[in-house]
C-alpha positions as CSV (number, residue, x, y, z in Angstrom):
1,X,7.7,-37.4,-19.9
2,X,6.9,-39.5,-22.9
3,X,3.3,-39.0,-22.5
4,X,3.5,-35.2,-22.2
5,X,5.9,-35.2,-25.5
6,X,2.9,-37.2,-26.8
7,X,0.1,-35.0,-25.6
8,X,2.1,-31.9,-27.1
9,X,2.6,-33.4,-30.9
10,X,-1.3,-34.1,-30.5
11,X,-2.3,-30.7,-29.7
12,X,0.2,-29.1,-32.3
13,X,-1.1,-31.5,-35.0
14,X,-5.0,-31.0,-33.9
15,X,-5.3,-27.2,-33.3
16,X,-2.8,-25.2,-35.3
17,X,-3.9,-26.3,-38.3
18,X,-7.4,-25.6,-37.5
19,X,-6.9,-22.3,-36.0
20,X,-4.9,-20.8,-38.7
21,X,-7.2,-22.6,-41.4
22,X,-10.1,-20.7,-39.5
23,X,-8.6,-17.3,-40.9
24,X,-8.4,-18.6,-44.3
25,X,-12.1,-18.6,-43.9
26,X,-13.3,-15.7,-42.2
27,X,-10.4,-13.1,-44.1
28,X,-11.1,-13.7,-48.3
29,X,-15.1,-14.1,-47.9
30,X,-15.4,-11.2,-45.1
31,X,-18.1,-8.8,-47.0
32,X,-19.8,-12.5,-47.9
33,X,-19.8,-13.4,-43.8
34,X,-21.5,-10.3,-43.1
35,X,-23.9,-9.9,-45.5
36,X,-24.8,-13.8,-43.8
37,X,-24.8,-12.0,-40.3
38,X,-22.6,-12.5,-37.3
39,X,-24.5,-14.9,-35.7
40,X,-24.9,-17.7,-38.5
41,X,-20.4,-16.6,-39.4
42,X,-19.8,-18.0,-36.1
43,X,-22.4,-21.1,-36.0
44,X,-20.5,-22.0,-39.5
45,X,-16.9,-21.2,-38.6
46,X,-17.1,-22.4,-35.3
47,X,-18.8,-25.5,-36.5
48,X,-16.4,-26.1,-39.2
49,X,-13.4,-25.7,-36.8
50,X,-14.1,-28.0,-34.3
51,X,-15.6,-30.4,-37.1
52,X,-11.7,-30.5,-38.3
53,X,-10.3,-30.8,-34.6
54,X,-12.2,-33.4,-33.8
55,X,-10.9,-35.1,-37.4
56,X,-7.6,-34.5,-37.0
57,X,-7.5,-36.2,-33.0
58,X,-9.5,-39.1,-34.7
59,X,-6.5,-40.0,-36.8
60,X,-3.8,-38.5,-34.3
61,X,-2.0,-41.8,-34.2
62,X,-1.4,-40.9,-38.1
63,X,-0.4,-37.7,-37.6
64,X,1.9,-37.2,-34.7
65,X,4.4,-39.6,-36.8
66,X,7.0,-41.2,-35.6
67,X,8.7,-40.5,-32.2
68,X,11.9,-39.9,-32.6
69,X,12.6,-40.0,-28.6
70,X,13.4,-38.0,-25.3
71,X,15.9,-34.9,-25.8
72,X,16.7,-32.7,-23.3
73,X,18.4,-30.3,-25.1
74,X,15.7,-30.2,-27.3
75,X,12.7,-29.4,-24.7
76,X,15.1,-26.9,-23.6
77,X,15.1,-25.3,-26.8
78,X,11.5,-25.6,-27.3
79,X,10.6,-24.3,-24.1
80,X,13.2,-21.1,-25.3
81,X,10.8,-20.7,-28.3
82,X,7.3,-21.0,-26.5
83,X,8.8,-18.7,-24.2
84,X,9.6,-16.4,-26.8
85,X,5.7,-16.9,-27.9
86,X,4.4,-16.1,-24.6
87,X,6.4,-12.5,-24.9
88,X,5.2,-11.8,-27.7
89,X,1.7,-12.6,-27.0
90,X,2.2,-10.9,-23.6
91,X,2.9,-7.6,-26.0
92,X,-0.3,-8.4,-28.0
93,X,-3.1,-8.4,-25.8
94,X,-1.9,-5.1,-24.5
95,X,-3.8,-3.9,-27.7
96,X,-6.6,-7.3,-28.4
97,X,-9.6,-7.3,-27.2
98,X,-11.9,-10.4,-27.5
99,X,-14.2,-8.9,-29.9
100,X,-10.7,-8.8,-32.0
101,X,-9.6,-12.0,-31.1
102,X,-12.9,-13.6,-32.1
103,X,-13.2,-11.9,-35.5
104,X,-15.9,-9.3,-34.9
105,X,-14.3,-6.7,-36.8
106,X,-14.1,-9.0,-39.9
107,X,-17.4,-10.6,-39.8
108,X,-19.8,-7.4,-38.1
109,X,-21.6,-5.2,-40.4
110,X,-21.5,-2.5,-37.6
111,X,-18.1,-2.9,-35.9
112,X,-15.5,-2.5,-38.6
113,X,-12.7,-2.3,-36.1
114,X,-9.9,-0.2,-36.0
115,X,-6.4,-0.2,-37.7
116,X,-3.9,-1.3,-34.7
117,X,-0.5,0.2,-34.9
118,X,0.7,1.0,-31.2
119,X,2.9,-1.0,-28.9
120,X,4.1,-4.2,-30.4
121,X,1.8,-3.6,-33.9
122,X,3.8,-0.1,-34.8
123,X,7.1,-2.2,-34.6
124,X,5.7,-5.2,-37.2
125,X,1.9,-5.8,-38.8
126,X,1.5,-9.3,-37.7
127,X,3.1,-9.8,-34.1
128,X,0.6,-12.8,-33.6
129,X,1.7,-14.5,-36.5
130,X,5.3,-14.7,-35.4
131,X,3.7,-16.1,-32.1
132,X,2.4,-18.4,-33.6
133,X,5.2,-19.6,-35.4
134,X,7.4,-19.4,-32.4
135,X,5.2,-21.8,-30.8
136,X,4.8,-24.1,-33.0
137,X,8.5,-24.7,-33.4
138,X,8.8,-24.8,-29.5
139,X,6.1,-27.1,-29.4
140,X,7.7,-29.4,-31.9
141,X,10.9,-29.5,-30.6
142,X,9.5,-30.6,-27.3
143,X,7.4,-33.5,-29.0
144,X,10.0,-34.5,-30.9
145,X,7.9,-36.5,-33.0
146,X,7.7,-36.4,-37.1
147,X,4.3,-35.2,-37.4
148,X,4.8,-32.1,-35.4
149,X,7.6,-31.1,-37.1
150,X,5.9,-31.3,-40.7
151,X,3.3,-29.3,-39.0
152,X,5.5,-27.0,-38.1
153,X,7.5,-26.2,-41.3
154,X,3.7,-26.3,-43.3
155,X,2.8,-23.0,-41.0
156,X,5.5,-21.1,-42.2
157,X,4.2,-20.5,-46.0
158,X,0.4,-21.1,-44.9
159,X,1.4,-18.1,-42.4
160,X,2.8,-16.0,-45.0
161,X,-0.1,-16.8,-47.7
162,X,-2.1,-15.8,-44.7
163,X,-1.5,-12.8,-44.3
164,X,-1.2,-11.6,-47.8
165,X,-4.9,-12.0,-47.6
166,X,-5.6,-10.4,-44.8
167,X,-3.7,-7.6,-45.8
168,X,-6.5,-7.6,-49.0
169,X,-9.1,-7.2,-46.7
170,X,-8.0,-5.1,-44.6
171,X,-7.1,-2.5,-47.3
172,X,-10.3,-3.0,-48.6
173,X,-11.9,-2.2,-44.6
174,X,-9.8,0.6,-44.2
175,X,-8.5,2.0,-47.9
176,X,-5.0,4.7,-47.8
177,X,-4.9,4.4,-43.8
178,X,-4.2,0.7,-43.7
179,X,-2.0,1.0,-46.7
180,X,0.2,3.7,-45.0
181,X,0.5,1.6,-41.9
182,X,1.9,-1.2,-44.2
183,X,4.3,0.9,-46.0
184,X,5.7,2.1,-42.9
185,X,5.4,-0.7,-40.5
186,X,7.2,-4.5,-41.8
187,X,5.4,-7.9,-41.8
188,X,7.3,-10.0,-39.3
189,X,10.2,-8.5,-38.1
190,X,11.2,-5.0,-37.2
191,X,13.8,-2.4,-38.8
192,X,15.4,-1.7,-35.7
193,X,15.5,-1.8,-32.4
194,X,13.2,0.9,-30.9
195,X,11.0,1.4,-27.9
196,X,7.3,0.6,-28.2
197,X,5.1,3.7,-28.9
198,X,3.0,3.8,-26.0
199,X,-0.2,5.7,-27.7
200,X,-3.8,4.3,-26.9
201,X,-5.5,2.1,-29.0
């Protein structure tokens, strides 16, 4: 078990980082990325991202911290919040495709994407996000090790700077309709309890 715990603060320190810093690229230089073209965006994002992956496994033994030991109740709790990831997720990709996923919309001159806001997205603006979050807390909590835990506290205001930016850039791609949707729909977490819209994306 000690070696899973191990292999878990690794690939929280050595992906989450570089996944969310990924969007910190593509989001505030967007109209720069496409005027570049898609194909050279992705040579140079991709290329930058596993560029800092492979830096941050290099000095994993740095990272991860200190290993603060086995705790049942602890993985239990994790696996409570990676399981509350998965939902989420689940609930996502009702509405992703992998052209979204992958960041055509934001880096294509001819595939500007459209403004999601059924299912899951008509509840809050960012369902990902909270994923995201959700996971990383689990993930830490399983690993119980220093590192993993600094990682996950650091996503939480990286997250939220995050998608203030985004926000920019997509009020800039889509004008009065995006801002509508983000006066009527919240960031995280939803007014009230209400069943999913079921519409068509």
């Amino acid at each position: 078990m000690d070696t899973v715990r191990y292999i878990v603060a690794v690939l929280l320190v050595a992906t989450f980082p570089p996944a969310v810093a990924f969007w910190f690229v593509v989001h505030p230089f967007a109209k720069q990325w496409r005027a570049v073209g898609t194909r050279w965006a992705y040579l140079l994002t991709i290329g930058a991202l596993f560029a800092m992956i492979a830096g941050l496994v290099a000095v994993r033994g740095t990272l991860v911290g200190r290993d603060l030991g086995y705790n049942l109740l602890l993985i239990f709790a994790g696996l409570l919040f990676y399981a509350g990831s998965l939902t989420v997720e689940v609930f996502c990709r009702r509405h992703l495709t992998f052209r979204i996923l992958t960041g055509v919309p934001e880096l294509s001159k001819t595939d500007p994407g459209k403004i999601l806001d059924q299912g899951i997205y008509a509840r809050v603006r960012h369902p990902r996000y909270v994923g995201v979050l959700l996971a990383a807390v689990g993930w830490s909590m399983i690993a119980n090790y220093t590192g993993g835990y600094v990682i996950a506290a650091a996503l939480f205001p990286a997250v939220y700077l995050l998608t203030v930016i985004e926000e920019r850039e997509l009020l800039d791609r889509f004008g009065a309709e995006y801002a509508a949707y983000r006066d009527r729909v919240p960031r995280f977490l939803p007014h009230r309890r209400k069943p999913f819209p079921t519409g068509a994306n």
